[in-house]
C-alpha positions as CSV (number, residue, x, y, z in Angstrom):
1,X,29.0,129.1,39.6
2,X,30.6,132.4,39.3
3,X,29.5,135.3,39.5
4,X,26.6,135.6,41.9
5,X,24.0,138.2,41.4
6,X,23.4,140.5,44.5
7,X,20.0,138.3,45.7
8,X,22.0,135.0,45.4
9,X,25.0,136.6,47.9
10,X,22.0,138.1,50.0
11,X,20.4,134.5,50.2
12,X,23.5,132.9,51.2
13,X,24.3,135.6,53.8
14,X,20.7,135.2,55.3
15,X,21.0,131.3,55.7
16,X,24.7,132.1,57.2
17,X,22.8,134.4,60.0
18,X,19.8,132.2,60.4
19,X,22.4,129.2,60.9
20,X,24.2,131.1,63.2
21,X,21.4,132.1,65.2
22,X,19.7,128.8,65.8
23,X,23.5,127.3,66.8
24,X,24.1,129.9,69.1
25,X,20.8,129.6,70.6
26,X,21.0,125.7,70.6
27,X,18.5,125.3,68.0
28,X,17.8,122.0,65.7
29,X,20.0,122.8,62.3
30,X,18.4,124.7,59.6
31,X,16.0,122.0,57.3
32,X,14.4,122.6,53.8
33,X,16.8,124.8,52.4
34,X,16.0,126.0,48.9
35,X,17.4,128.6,47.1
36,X,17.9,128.8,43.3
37,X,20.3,127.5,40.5
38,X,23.4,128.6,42.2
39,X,22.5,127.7,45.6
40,X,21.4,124.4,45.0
41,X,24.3,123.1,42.8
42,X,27.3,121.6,44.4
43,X,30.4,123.7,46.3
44,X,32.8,124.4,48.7
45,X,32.5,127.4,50.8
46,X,34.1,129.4,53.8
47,X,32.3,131.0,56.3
48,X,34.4,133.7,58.7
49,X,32.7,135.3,61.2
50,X,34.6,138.4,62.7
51,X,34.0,140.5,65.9
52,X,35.1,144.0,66.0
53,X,37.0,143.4,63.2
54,X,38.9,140.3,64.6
55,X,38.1,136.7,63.3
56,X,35.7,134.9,65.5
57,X,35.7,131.7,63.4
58,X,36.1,130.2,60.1
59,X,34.8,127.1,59.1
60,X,34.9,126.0,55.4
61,X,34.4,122.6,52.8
62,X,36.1,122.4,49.6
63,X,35.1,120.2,46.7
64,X,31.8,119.3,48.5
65,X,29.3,117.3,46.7
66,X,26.1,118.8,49.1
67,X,24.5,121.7,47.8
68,X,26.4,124.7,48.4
69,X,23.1,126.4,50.1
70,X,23.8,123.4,52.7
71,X,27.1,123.6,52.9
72,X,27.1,127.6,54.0
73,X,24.8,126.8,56.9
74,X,26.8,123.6,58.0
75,X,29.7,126.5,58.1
76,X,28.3,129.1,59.5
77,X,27.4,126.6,62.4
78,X,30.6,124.8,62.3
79,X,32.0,128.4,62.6
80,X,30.4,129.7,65.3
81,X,30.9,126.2,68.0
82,X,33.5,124.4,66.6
83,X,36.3,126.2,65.7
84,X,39.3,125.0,68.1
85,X,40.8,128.1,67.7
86,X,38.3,130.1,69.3
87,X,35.3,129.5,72.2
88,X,31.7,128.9,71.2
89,X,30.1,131.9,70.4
90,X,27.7,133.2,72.6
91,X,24.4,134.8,72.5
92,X,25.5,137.9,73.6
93,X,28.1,139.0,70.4
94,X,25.5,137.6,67.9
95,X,24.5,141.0,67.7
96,X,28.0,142.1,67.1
97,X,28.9,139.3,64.8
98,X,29.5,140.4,60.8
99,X,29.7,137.2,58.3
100,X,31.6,136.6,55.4
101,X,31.7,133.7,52.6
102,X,33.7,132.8,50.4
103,X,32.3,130.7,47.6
104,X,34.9,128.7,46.2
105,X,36.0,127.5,42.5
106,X,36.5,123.8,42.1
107,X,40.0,122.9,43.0
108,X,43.3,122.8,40.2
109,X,46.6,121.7,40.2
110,X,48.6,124.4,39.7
111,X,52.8,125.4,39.7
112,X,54.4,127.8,42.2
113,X,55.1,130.2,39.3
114,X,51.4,130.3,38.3
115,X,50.5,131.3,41.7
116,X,48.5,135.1,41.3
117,X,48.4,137.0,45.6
118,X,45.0,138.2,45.7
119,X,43.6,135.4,43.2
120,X,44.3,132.0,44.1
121,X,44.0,130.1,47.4
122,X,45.9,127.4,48.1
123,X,45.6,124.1,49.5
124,X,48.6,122.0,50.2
125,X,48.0,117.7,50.7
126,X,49.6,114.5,51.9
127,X,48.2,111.7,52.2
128,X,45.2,113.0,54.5
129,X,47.2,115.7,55.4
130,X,46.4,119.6,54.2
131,X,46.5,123.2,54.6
132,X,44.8,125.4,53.2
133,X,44.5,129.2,52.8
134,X,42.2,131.6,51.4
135,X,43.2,134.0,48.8
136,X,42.4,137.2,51.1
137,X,44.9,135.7,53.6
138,X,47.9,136.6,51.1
139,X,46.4,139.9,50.6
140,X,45.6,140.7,54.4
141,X,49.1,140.1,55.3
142,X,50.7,141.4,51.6
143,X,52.9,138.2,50.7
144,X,54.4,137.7,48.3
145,X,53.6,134.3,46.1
146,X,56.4,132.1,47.7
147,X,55.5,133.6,51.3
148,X,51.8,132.9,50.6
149,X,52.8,128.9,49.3
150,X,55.3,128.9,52.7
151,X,52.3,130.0,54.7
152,X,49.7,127.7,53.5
153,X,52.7,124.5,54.1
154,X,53.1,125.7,57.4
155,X,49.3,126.0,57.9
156,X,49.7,122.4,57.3
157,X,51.9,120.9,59.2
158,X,54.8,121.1,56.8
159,X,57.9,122.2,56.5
160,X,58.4,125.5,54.7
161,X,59.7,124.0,51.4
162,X,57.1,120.8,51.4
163,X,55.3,122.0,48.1
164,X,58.8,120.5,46.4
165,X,59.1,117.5,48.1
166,X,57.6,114.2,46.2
167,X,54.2,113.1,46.9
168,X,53.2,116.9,48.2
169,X,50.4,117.9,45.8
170,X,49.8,121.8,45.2
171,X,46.3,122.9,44.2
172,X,44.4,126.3,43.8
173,X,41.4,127.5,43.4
174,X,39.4,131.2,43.1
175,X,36.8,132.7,45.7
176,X,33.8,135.1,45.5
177,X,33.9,136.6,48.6
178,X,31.3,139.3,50.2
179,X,30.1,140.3,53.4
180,X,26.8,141.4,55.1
181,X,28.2,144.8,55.6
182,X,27.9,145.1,52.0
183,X,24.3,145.1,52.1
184,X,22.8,146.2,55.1
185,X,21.6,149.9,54.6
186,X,20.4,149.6,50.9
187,X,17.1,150.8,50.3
188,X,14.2,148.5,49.9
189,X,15.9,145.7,51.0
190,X,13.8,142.6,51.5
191,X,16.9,140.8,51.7
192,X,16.7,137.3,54.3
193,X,19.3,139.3,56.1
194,X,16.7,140.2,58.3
195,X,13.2,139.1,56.5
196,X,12.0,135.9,56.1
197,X,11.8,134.4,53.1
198,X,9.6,131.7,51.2
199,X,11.3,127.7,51.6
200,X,13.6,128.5,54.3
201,X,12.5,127.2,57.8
202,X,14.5,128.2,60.9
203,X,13.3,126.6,64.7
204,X,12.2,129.0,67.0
């Protein structure tokens, strides 16, 4: 699935907002979501929301069968209401709201040596039992690899050292991440940022 081209991250950004929107304001869920190729094949995605520069909510799937097109604006949604961390957001900081995704790589085991800060995510399982951590986490915070695999434990519900205990399984996986705020301003953009676009319905 990787790389997106600039219209495919511009799609996928304009469903987040659209989904967003029509959450906040209590709106049935986006229906007839088409996009292209990319969109409409399988993924696992991440959507944070941030609020003067503070994280708002983050919502993600990984491995997901649905189309990833689907699976951003169940996110973006999921994101913006349920989020235990954080209270619903209201209409009010929509305006004030910027997006991000992170479209993810199909998960792979992987060894604590092989892990790469800035690279790989991580998700750490038991049973039904996991954590998981994207890859600009360990970057955000500079960590080193084994802080970064400690973290993502924690995140959990682990102990520090559970990647080594038997029957803990260690997986990674890549991201393409991008934000709205790489977009908006670019001339002659007809981008679903902020334009409607052909196939994609949104209540109003």
């Amino acid at each position: 699935m990787f790389p997106l081209a600039s219209r495919e991250k511009q799609f996928l950004l304009g469903v987040a907002r659209r989904a967003l929107i029509a959450a906040v304001h209590g709106q049935d869920a986006l229906q007839d979501l088409r996009g292209g190729a990319q969109e409409a094949a399988p993924g696992g995605a991440f959507v944070s929301l941030h609020r003067r520069a503070r994280l708002r909510g983050c919502v993600g799937q990984i491995g997901s069968k649905q189309p990833l097109v689907y699976v951003v604006a169940y996110c973006a949604k999921a994101a913006a209401l349920e989020d235990p961390r954080f209270e619903p957001v209201r209409v009010d900081e929509i305006a004030e709201i910027e997006i991000e995704l992170s479209i993810l790589s199909p998960l792979a085991q992987i060894g604590p040596e092989e892990i790469e800060v800035g690279r790989h995510g991580l998700v750490v399982s038991r049973g039904a039992q996991r954590g998981v951590l994207l890859p600009q986490v360990a970057t955000q915070f500079r960590w080193t690899a084994a802080r970064f695999l400690e973290e993502t434990c924690m995140k959990a519900g682990f102990e520090r050292d559970a990647w080594s205990q038997p029957g803990t399984r260690l997986e990674a996986f890549t991201a393409e991440v991008f934000a709205e705020a790489e977009f908006k301003g670019e001339e002659g953009d007809e981008s679903p940022l902020t334009h409607d676009r052909p196939g994609y319905s949104n209540s109003t």
